[in-house]
N, C-alpha and C positions, 0 to 999 in steps of 0.2 A: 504493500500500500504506500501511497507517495504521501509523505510528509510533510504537515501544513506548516507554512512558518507565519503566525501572529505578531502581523506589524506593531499592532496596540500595546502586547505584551512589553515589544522592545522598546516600542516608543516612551511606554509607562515609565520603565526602566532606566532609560538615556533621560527624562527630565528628571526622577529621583536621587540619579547620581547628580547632574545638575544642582539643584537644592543640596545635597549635599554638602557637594564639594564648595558653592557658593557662601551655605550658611559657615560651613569652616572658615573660608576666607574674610566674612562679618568679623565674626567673632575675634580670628586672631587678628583684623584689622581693632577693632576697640580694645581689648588687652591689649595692644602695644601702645594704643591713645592714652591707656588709665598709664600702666608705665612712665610716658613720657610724661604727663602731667604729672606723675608723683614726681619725676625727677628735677621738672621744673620749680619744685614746691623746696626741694632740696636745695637747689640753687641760690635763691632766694633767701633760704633760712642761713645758707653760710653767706651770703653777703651781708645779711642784716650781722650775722655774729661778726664780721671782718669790721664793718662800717663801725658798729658799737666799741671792739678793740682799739680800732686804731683811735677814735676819740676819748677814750682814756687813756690811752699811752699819751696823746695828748696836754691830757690832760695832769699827767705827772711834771711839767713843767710848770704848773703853777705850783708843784709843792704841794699838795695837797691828797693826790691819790697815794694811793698804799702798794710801793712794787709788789710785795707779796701776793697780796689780792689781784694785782694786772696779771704777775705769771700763773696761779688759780684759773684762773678765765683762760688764757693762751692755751694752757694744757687739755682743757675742759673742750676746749671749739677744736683742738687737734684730735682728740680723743673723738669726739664726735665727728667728725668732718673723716675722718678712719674708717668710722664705722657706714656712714653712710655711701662713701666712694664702692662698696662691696657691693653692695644694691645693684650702684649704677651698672660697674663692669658688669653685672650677672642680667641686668637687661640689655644692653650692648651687644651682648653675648648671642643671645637670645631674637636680636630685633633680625624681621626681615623685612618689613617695610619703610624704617624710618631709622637706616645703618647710617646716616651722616649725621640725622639731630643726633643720636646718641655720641655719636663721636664731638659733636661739639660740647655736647654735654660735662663729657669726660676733663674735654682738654679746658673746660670752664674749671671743673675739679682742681685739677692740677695745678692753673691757674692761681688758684685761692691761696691752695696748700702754697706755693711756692712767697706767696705775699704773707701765708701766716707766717713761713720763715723770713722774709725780711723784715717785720712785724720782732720779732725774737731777736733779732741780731740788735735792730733798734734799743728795744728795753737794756738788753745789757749793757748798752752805753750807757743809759740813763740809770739805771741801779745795780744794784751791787750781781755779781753773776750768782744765779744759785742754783742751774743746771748746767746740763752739759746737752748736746744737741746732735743727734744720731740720725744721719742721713742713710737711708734702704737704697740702692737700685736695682730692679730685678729684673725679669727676660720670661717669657714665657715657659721655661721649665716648670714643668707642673709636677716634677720630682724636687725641686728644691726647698730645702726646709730654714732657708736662713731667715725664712718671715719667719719660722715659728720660735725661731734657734732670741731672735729681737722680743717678742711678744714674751714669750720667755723673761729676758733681761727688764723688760721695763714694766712687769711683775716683781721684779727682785728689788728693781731700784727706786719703783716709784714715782714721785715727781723730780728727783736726780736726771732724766732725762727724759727728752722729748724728741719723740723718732718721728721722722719726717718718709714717707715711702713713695716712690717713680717708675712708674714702667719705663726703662730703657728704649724699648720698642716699639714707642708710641712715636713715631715720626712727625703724628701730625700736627706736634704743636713745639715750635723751635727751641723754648725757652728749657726744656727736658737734653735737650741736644747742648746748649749752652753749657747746660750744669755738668753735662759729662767731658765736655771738653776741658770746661775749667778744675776739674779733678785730674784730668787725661785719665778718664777711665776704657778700658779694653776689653774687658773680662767681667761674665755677668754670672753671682750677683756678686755684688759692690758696697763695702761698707763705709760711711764716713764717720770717724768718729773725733767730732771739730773739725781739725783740717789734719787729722791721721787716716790715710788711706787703706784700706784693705780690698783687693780685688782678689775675687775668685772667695769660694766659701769660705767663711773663716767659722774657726770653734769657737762654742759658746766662752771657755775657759779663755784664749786669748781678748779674745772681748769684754769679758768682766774684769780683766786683770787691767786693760786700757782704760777703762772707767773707770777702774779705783782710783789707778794714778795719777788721773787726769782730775778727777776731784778733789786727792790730796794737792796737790798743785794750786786748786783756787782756794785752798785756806779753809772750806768747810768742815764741818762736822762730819766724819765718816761712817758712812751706812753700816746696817748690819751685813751685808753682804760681802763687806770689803773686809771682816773682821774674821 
């Protein structure tokens, strides 16, 4: 018997994938909208923290604010501006229809972080030094553990320092390319601690042993860590 083939069947068919595969493309179109709007919201809130910083760092030449209180806040908007940058790469990551707002996004990040460090170099002219300032650069190695090996240390140390992290590999924003030249960094990941260089992985133990010393050196009180 010859076999009937029902148009209607396939036609049903071919508009249901249709609808489908459409309402997928909805959908992961507004989840990358809600995304980018959270990220814009982020942006925003570290500019509002930067703007408020730098007006009281300001505001320490009238003699009046408290540097201890300015570095509290400094550490507080790094701490946070750390934690929220993870977000963005992981939408970044993720984006397929809006790959360059997120990339501007990023290099907005970056941005900030790089002004909260000159934000920190500022203060310590202005008051007495009472960290130390630990610059990350890292590479897409998704085997390397020197983030953790830092997270780690500024658990031990505290507000003693203030770690500052960079993708090397992010090209698209010059001022990351800047930083590495003026280190003449080669080899990733890349540690700064001050203006002591470590390229290539360094151990937790050489690193702690550079912060002790480097704290002994500015006259403070030494941590438990160093003891």
């Amino acid at each position: 018997m010859e076999r009937k083939i029902s148009v209607k069947k396939y036609l049903l068919a071919f508009i249901l994938t249709l609808l489908v595969f459409g309402g997928g493309v909805i959908l992961g179109f507004a989840i990358e909208n809600a995304r980018l709007e959270d990220t814009r919201q982020i942006t925003l809130e570290e500019k509002v923290s930067l703007r408020s910083l730098q007006l009281q760092q300001n505001y320490i030449e009238s003699g009046l604010a408290d540097c201890k209180a300015l570095n509290r806040v400094l550490e507080a908007n790094i701490a946070e501006l750390g934690r929220k940058i993870a977000i963005i790469i992981d939408y970044d990551k993720r984006a397929v229809f809006s790959q360059e707002e997120f990339e501007l996004q990023l290099r907005d990040y970056f941005l900030t972080e790089i002004q909260f460090l000159l934000v920190s170099n500022e203060i310590d002219q202005k008051c007495s030094k009472d960290s130390l300032k630990v610059i990350y650069f890292y590479d897409e190695n998704e085997f390397d553990t020197q983030g953790d090996i830092l997270d780690y240390l500024k658990k031990l140390f505290g507000s003693k320092i203030m770690v500052f992290s960079f993708n090397s590999a992010f090209t698209q924003e010059p001022m990351i390319g800047i930083l590495l030249e003026s280190y003449h960094l080669q080899e990733f990941p890349s540690v700064v601690v001050e203006h002591q260089v470590f390229q290539g992985h360094t151990p937790v133990e050489v690193l702690r042993e550079t912060i002790c010393l480097q704290l002994k050196q500015l006259g403070k009180e030494m941590p438990e860590a160093c003891l």
